[in-house]
N, C-alpha and C positions, 0 to 999 in steps of 0.2 A: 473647796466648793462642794464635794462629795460629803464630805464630815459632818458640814452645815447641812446639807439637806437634808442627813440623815436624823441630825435632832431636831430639824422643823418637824419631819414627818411624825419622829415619837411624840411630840409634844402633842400636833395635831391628833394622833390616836389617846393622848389624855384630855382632850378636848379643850384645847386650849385654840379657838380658833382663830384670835387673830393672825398666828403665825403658819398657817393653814399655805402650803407651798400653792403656787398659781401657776399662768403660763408663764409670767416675768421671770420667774424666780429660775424655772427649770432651762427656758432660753438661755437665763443669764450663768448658768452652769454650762448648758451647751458651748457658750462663748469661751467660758473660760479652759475647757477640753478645746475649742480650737487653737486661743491664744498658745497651748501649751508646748506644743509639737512633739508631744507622747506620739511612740511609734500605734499607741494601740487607740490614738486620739477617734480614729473616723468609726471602728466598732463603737468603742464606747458611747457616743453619739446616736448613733442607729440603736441602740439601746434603751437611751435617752428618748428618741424620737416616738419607738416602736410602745414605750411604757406611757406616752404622752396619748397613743391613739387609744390603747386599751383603757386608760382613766377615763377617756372620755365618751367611748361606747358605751360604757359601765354605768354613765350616769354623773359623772363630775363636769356638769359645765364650767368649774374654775381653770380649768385646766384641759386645752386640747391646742395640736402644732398648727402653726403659723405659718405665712408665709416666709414671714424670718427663719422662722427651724429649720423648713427646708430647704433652703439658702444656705444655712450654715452650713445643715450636712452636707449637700452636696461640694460647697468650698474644704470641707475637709478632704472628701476622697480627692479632690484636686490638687489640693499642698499636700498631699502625707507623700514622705519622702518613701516608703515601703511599694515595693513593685508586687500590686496584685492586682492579677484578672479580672475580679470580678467587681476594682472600683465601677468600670463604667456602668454595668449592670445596678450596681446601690443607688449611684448618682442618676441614673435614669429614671429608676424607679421614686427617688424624689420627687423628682423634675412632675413626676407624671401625678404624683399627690397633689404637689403645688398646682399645675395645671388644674386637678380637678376641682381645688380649694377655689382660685380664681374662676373659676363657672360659677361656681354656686355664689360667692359675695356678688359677681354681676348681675347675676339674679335676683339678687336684693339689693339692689341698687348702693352697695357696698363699696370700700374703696380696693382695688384690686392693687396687690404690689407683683408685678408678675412685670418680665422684660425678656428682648432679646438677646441679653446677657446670660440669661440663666440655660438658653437651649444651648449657647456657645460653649459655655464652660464645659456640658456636658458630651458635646461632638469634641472638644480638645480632648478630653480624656481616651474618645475613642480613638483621636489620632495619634495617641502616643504609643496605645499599645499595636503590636503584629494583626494589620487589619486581616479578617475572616469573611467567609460569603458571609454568616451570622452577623455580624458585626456592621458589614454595608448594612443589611436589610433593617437593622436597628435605626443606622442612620438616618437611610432615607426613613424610615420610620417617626423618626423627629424631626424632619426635615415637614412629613404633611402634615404630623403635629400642631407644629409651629403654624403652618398657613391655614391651618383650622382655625386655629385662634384667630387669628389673624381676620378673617371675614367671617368670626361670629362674636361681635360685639366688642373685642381687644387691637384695635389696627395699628397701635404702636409695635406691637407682638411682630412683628415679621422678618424674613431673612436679612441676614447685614452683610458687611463683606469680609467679616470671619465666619460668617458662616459656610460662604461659600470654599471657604479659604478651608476649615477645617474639613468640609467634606472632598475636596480635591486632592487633599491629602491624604483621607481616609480609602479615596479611591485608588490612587494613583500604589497604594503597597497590597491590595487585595488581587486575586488570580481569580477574577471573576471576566469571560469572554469578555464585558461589554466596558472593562473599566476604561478603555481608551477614549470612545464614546460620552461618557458621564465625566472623566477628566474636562474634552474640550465643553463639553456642557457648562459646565460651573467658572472653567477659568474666560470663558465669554461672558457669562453673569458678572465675571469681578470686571473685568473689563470696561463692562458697562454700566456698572452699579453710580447713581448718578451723585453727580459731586457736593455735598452738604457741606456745614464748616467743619464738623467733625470727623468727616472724612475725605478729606481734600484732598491730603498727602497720601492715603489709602491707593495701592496700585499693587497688581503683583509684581510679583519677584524675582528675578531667574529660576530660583529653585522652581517656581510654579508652573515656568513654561517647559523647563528641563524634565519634570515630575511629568508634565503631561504629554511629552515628545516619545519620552522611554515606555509609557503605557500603552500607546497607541501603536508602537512599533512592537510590543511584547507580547500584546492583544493578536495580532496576526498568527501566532504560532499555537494558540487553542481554540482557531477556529475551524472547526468542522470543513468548512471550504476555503481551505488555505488558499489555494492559485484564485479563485475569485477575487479575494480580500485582499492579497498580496497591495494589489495597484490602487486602491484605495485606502490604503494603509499607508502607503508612504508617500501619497501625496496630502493625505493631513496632516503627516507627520512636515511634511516639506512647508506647508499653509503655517502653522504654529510657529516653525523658528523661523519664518518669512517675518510673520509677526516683530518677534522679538529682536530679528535683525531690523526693521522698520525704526525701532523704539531706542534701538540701541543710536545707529548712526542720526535720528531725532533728536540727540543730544541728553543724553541719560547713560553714563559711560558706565553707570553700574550693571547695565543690562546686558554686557556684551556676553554670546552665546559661548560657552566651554568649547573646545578645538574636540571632543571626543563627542559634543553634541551635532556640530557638521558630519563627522567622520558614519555616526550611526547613521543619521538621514542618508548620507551618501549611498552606505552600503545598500539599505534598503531602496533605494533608487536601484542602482546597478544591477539586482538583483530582477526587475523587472525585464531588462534583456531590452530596452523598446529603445529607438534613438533620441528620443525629447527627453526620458528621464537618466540615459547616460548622460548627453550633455549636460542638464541641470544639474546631478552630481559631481561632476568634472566642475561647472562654477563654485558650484559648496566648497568643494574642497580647496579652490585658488583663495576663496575669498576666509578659509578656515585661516590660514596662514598667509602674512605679506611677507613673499620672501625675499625681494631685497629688500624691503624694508629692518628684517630680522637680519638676513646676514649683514646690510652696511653699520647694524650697532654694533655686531660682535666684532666683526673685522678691524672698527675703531677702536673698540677697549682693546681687541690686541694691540693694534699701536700703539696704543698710550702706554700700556703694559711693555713692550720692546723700548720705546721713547724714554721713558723714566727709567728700565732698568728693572723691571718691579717681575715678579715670580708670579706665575696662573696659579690659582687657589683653587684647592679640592671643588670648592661647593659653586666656584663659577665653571669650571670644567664638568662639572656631575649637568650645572642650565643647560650647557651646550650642545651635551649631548641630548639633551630632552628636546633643543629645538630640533637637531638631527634627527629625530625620531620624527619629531610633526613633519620635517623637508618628505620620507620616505613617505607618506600619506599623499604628496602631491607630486603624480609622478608627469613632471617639465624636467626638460634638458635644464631650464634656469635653476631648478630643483637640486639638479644631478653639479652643475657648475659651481652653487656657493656651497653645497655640503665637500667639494673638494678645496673650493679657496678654505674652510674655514679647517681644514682638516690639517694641510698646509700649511695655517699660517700658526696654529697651535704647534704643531712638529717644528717650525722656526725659533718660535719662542721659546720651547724648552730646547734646543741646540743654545741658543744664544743667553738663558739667562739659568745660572742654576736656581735649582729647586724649582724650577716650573714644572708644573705636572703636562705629563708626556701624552701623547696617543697610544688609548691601548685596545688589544681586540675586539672589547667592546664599541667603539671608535669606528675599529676600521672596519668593521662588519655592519658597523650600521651604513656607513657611507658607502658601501660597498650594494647595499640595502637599496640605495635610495639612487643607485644608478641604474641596477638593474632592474627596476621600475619606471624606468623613462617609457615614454611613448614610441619613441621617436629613435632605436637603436641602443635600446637598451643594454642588450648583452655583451655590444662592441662596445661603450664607455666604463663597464664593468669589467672587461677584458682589460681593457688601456688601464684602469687605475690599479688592478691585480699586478700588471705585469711590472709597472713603476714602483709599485712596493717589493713585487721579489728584487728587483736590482739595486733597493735600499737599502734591502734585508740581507744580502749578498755581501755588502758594502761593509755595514754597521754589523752586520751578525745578529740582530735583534730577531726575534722571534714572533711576529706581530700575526703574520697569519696563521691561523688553523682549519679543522676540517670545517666549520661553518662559513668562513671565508672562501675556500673552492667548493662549497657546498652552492653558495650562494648566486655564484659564477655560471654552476653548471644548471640551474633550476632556471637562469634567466638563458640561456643558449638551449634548454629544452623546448623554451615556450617562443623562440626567434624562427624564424620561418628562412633564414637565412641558409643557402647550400653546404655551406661548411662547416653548419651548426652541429652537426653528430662528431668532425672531427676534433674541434674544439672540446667537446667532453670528454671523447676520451682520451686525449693529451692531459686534462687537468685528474679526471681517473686514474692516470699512468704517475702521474705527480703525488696523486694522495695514497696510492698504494706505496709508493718507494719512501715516502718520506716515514711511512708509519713501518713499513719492513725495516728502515736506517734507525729511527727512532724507538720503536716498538711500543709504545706508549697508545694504548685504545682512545684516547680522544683524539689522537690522529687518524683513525680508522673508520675509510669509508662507511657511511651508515646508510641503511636500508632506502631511506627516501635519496641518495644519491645513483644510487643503482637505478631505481626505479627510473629516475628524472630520463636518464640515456636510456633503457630500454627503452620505453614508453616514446620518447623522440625518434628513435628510429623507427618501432613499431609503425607511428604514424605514418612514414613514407610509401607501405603498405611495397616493398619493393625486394626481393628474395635478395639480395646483397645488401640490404638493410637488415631485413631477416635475421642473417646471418652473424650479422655483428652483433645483433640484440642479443642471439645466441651465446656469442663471447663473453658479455658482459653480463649476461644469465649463470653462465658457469662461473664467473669470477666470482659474482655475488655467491654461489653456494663453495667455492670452496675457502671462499673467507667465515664463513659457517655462521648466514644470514638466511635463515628460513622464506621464501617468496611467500605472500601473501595469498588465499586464493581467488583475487582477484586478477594479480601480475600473473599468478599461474595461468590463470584463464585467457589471459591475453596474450602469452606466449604458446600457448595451444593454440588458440584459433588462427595467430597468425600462421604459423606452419600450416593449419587446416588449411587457411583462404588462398595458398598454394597449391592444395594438392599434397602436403609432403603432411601425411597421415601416418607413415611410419614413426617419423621423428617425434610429431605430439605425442604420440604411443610412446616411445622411449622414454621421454621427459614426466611423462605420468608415472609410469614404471618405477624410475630412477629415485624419483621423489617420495612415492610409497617404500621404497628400501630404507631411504634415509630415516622415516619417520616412524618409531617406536608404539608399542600401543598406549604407553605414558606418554607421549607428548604427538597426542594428535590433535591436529590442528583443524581438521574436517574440512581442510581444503577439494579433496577429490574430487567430492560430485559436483563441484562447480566446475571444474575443470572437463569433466569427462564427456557432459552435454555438447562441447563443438565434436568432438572427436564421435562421437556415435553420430552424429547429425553430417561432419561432413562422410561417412563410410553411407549413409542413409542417402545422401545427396549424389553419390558417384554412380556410375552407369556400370560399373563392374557387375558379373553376375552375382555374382559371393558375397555383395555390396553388406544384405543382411546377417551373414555367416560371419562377418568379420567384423560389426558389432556388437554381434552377442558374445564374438571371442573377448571383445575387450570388458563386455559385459560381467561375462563368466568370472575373466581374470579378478574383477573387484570385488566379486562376492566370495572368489576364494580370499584374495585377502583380506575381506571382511570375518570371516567364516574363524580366519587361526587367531585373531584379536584384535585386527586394525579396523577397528569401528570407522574411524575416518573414513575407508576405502568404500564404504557402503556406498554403492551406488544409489542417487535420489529416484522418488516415485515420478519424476519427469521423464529419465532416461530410461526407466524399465518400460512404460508407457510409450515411449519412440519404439523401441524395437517391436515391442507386442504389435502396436500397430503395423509397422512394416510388413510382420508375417503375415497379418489378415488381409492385407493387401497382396499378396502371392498368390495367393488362392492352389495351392498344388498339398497335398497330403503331408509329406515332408516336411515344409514349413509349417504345417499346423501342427505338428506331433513334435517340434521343436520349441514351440512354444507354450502347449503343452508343459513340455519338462522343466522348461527355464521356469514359468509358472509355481510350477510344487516346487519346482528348487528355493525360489524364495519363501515362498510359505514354510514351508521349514525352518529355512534360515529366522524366520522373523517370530516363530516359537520357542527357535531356542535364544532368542532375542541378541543374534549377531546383526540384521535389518536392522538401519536407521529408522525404518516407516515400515506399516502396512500395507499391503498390497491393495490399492484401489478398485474402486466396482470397473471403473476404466478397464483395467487389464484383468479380468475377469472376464469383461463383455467381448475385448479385442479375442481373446482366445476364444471365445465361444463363435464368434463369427468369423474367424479364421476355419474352423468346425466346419462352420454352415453352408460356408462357402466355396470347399477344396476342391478341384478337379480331382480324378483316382485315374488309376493306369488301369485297375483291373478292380474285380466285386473281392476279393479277400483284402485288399485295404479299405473297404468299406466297413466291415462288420463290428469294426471296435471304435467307430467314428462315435455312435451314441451311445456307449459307456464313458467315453473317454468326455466328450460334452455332459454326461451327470454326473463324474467324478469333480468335474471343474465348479460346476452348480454346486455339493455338498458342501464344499470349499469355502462358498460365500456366507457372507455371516446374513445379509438381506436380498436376496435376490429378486428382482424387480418385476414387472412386466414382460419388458425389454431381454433381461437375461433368460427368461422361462423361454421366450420364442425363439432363442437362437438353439436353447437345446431342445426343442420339436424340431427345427427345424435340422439339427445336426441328425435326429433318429430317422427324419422323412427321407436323408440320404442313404442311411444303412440299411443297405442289405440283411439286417438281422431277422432273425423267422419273426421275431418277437418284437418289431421295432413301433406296431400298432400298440398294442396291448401297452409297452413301456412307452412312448409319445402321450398313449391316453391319460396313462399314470399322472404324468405330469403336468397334464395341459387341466386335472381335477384339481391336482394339489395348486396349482398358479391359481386357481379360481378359489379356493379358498384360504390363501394365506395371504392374497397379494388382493389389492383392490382392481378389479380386473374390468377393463373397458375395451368391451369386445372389437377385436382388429380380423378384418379378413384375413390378413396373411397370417396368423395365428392358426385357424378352421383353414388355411390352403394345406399349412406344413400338419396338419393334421391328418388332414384326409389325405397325403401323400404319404406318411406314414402309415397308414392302414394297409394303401394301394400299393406298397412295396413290402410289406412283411407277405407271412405266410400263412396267416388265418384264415380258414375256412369260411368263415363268418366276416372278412375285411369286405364286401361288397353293402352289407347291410349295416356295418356301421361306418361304412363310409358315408352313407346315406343320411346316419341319425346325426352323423358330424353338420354334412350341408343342412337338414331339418333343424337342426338347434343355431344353426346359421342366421335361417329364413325365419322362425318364430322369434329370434332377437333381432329382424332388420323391422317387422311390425311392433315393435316394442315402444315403449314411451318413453323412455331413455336413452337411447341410442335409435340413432338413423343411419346403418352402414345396408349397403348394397353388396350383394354377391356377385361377384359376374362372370361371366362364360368359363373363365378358369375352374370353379369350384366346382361347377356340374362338371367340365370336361375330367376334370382327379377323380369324379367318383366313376364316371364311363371307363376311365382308365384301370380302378381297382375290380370293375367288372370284368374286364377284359383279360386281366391277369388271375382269375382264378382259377387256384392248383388242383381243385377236387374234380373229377367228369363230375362228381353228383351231386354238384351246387351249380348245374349249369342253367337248369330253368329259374333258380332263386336270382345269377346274373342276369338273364335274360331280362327277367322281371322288375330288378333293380335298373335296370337299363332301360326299359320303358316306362317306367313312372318316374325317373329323372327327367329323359327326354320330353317327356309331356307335359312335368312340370315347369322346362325350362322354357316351352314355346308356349306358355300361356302369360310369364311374365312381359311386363312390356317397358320395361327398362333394358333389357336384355334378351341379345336374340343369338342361336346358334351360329360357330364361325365354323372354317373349314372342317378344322382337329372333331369338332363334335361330330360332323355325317360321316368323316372318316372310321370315327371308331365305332359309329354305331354299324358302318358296311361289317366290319370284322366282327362284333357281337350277332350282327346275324351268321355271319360265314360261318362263326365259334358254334353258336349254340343252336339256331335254327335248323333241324335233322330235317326239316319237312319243305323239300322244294316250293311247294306251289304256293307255303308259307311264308318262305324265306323270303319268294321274288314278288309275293304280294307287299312286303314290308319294303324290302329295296326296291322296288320303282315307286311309290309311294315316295320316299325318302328323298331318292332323285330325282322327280318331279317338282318335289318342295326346293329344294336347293336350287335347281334350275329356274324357277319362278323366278325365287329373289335375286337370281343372277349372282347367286356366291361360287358358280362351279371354277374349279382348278385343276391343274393336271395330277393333283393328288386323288384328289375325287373322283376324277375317271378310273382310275388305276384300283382305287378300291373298291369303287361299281363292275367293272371290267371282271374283278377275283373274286365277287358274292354274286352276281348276277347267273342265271343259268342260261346257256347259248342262245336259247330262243329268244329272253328279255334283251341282251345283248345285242341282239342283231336287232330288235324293234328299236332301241333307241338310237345307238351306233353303224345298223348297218345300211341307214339312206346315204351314208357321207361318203362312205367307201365298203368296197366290197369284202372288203376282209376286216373285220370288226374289232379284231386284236392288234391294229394297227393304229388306231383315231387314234389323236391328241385332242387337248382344249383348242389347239389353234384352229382344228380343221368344224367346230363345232359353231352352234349359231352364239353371235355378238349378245344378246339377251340375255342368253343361260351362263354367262362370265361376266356380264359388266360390271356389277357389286364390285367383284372379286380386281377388275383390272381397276379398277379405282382406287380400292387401296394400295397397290402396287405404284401407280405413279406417285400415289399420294408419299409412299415409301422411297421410292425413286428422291 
């Protein structure tokens, strides 16, 4: 057809135009590349197609594609037996020519050949290949395609029930969240799709409800809010095979649901934890399997088989067991009863007839399976058929059980709530060690999950003689040289923690780091180590903290020599830090301190599993900020050792800046203003700083406790840069009586005689500015220290007792006096003032209290006292 063409076309270029190639001509070549089944058939075609468009842009109207062409081509990507990608892509873009072709003839009132044929063929192609999000979005793509046509002048054009058919398939293999969703969407469109004569017989299929049960339940596991969707998930999934259970016992035996499609829905029922969807999956699963219905056929073929004489065959002994397997899915006693008749009566048969194929571990492990899964005393009928096989097996010498058989034994006595559940395991543990010591053979050799099953059951009793045993069976497990996970580790620590016996989880931490090399670390530790600091953190001992830093310490030194494993996590360094800063005594903060750069260290020279968090950074710094001292020489290395811990941080915050002002506002250093200031400039321009009174408190107490000559006046500029940021348009903080009393306080403390009228001075433009604000009004501490600023600095009596009775009058008014205030009046007053105020009550003026004075000049004062009270 190719050869022919080729000499119409020369001909046509010698002008011989009857034989001038048309659209007929190149169609009827297209046909023949399809009839041909050349692997290179669908190119070739597209070739054909693509050389038909360009003729006829050019200007050949003999010749432009059809809607035939592209019907062909697209049936070629369809047949071509060649697996490529990007058929559906060619065939679409067909489809999407043809489509436009058919607009335009309707527009001329044209005859249109365009069907819902031609979208179908094109979503097959999609469902054959590995569906993609790309690939849905194509779909649905064609899907409003189609229904465009559809309601603009083509109403034959619309979805059929291959349509829907290919698109539930296309959804049900894509890993798009919503395909459970768009599955039941479409398989209810087939559902519904109404009954014509051409598609009568049209219904879906199993596969279709199966396809759309597995999406819906697989869909759960990519959604953003798993526990939301959980319960919604499976009960669509539960509505669907309701469905198909419906259709099936309707009388349509082809429909009945697969025994692994109950089994799913079940699971995901169960899963929900609620009692309406336990029970509904407890009926799934009766009604997954009839079991007497299954065991009275098998039971019968054994007779016949015994009856006649006749031998069990490989491939009906391999069904048998498969229904055995489905018995272990439905856990009833009547479950547990025919998987032992049918066990029984197969072990008779081959006694009685040779060549019958026998019971073998496979066999009896599953029936073993399927008892220990009863409801209803499970691990005692699993017990009883165990122990009827060893006196078989005793009998015969056959070898039928293995370690999966008392494996299986002991996994349902783990989970039996029975008293003598722990002793039953380890009888059957005592059994599987001696037989594999007799034997020596490793498939007889307790495994990991057997260990576990008995710890983990005693564990549970939560009771130190259960403890104890766990312990037993802990050490058997290591010196069969069975590595514990660090989850069982962890549970064999807390248990001894949730005692009390913090020594012991200490050993077994220990013991365990010995064992394990820096090649085969398992990084069990720091899971372990969290109860063991928490219960030392939780005891009333003094040393409580002492002796989880010890065990602390011990894992960074074994970190430190190569057991990365041992690296203690940022959780457990974070407990201890805290603990310290809760201590509040010097000691503990300079121990934490050290542990501190211990790990910074550690974790440069990259022994530290992790980085040291802003968390333990901040605890240390407020451990600092916080310490009681015994005497002023552990005070002076308080705020170096609080900027050593600052330099340390890679971002130091707000938060971090104020604990180290506020660690220099406690030392005693000459210098501890000057270097507080330091710092409190640098927080303001490196940090986004949103001015905090207790920031401007730890600063001005900083000043007021160094030894600067000049710490009165700028203590002053600290409160003034206070007050100009509480009028500000971005922040509204208030200062209060505190701030003015820290700067009265820095007055009062200075070391120069010849800054004493500069105090003075400082001390009366605070005081004046603090009694004109009216948010804020002097409390005791304030008249107090201003008595002592007079007594300090005031040389000039008549000056002094001008300012102090003035002072004491004001506080008398508002009724703030206390017996602190007397005693300060009493020691700045000069005897004459003294006795006019003090000496109407009693004659000796050095004797008044507040109690002996008038009710008026203390009421303020006794109000907040009861209000304290």
């Amino acid at each position: 057809a190719m050869n022919m063409l080729r000499i119409m076309e020369d001909l046509d270029e010698q002008f011989y135009m009857d034989v001038r190639p048309d659209t007929d001509v190149l169609n009827d070549v297209i046909s023949c590349w399809l009839s041909s089944g050349e692997k290179d058939a669908p190119i070739q075609i597209d070739a054909l197609v693509e050389r038909m468009k360009q003729l006829s842009e050019a200007g050949d109207f003999h010749i432009q594609p059809t809607a035939l062409t592209y019907k062909m081509a697209i049936e070629a990507w369809t047949s071509t037996a060649v697996v490529d990608k990007e058929a559906p892509t060619r065939a679409e873009h067909h489809l999407r020519q043809m489509v436009k072709l058919a607009q335009e003839n309707a527009m001329n009132n044209k005859n249109v050949i365009l069907s819902s044929s031609d979208f179908d063929t094109v979503l097959s192609l999609y469902s054959k290949y590995q569906s993609t999000e790309e690939s849905t979005q194509k779909a649905m793509d064609i899907l409003t395609l189609m229904q465009d046509c559809c309601t603009s002048g083509m109403p034959w054009v619309k979805p059929t029930f291959h349509t829907y058919k290919y698109l539930l398939e296309i959804w049900s293999q894509s890993k798009d969240p919503q395909r459970g969703r768009r599955c039941e969407e479409f398989l209810c469109l087939m559902e519904n799709m109404p009954q014509v004569e051409s598609t009568r017989h049209m219904t879906p299929t199993t596969m279709h409800y199966i396809n759309t049960i597995y999406a819906i339940l697989s869909s759960s596991s990519d959604s953003r809010n798993q526990k939301d969707d959980d319960d919604d998930v499976a009960w669509r999934a539960e509505a669907v095979l309701q469905r198909m259970i419906d259709i099936w016992k309707g009388g349509n035996p082809r429909m009945r649901p697969h025994f692994e499609c109950y089994t799913a829905v079940a699971e995901a029922l169960n899963r929900l934890q609620t009692k309406e969807a336990m029970s509904r999956a407890k009926e799934l699963l009766h009604q997954s399997v009839d079991v007497e219905l299954e065991t009275s056929k098998i039971l019968s073929e054994l007779e016949t088989l015994s009856d006649q004489g006749l031998p069990l065959q490989r491939l009906s002994f391999l069904r048998y067991n498969q229904i055995l397997l489905k018995l272990s899915r439905v856990p009833t006693n009547l479950s547990a009863e025919s998987a032992q008749q049918i066990y029984f009566k197969i072990d008779e048969l081959s006694r009685k007839v040779a060549g019958s194929e026998k019971p073998d571990n496979v066999m009896v492990n599953t029936v073993l399976n399927v008892c220990s899964k009863c409801e209803i005393d499970g691990a005692e009928k699993a017990q009883a058929f165990l122990d009827r096989l060893e006196e078989v097996q005793q009998f015969d010498g056959e070898a039928l059980l293995d370690r999966i058989s008392y494996s299986t034994v002991i996994h349902a006595w783990g989970k039996s709530s029975k008293l003598n559940a722990t002793d039953h395991m380890l009888a059957l543990l005592s059994k599987m060690e001696e037989k594999w010591e007799k034997n020596g053979s490793i498939p007889e050799k307790p495994d990991f999950d057997v260990y576990k099953s008995i710890i983990c059951s005693m564990l549970n009793t939560r009771h130190k003689d259960s403890i104890e045993k766990a312990q037993i069976a802990f050490d058997k497990m290591i010196a069969a040289g069975i590595s514990p996970t660090p989850w069982l580790l962890k549970r064999m620590i807390q248990a001894w923690c949730s005692v009390g016996a913090t020594d012991k989880a200490e050993l077994i931490l220990y013991l365990s780091l010995e064992r394990d090399s820096a090649e085969d670390s398992i990084e069990q530790h720091p899971q372990a180590l969290e109860p063991i600091i928490k219960s030392h953190l939780r005891s009333r001992r003094p040393d409580s903290v002492e002796r989880a830093e010890k065990v602390l310490l011990q894992m960074l030194l074994f970190s430190d020599v190569g057991k990365s494993s041992a690296a203690p996590s940022n959780i457990d360094m974070t407990m201890v830090l805290n603990a310290y800063s809760t201590r509040n005594t010097v000691s503990h903060a300079k121990r934490a301190v050290a542990l501190l750069s211990h790990a910074v260290e550690q974790q440069k020279r990259g022994t530290l599993g992790f980085a040291p968090g802003k968390e333990m950074f901040d605890s240390v710094l407020l451990s600092l900020a916080t310490s009681k001292f015994n005497d002023d020489n552990e005070q002076v290395d308080i705020g170096e050792k609080a900027e050593l811990i600052l330099e340390l941080m890679k971002n130091p915050d707000q938060y971090s800046y104020s604990l180290a002002i506020s660690a220099w506002a406690r030392s005693k250093n000459q210098h501890s203003g000057e270097r507080a200031q330091l710092l409190f400039d640098k927080m303001c321009q490196s940090v986004e700083f949103r001015p905090d009174p207790d920031v401007y408190q730890s600063l001005i107490h900083a000043w007021a406790n160094g030894s600067s000559e000049k710490k009165a006046e700028k203590a002053q500029l600290v409160l003034s840069d206070l007050m100009s940021t509480r009028y500000g348009s971005l922040n509204d903080i208030k200062p209060t009586v505190h701030h003015f009393n820290s700067v009265l306080n820095a007055c009062l403390w200075m070391t120069s005689s010849g800054n004493s009228y500069t105090a003075l001075k400082v001390a009366m433009s605070v005081f004046r500015e603090l009694n004109a604000l009216l948010y804020v009004e002097p409390d005791e501490y304030t008249y107090r220290m201003m008595f002592q600023v007079c007594r300090k600095y005031m040389f000039d009596e008549a000056k002094r007792d001008q300012l102090t009775e003035k002072l004491f009058r004001e506080i008398c008014r508002n009724g703030g006096l206390t017996q602190g205030v007397v005693d300060n009046f009493r020691a700045t007053a000069s005897p004459s003032l003294r006795r006019k105020y003090l000496g109407d009550f009693q004659k000796d003026s050095s004797t008044v209290t507040v109690s002996d004075l008038p009710f008026d000049w203390q009421s303020k004062a006794k109000r907040k006292e009861d209000v304290a009270t």
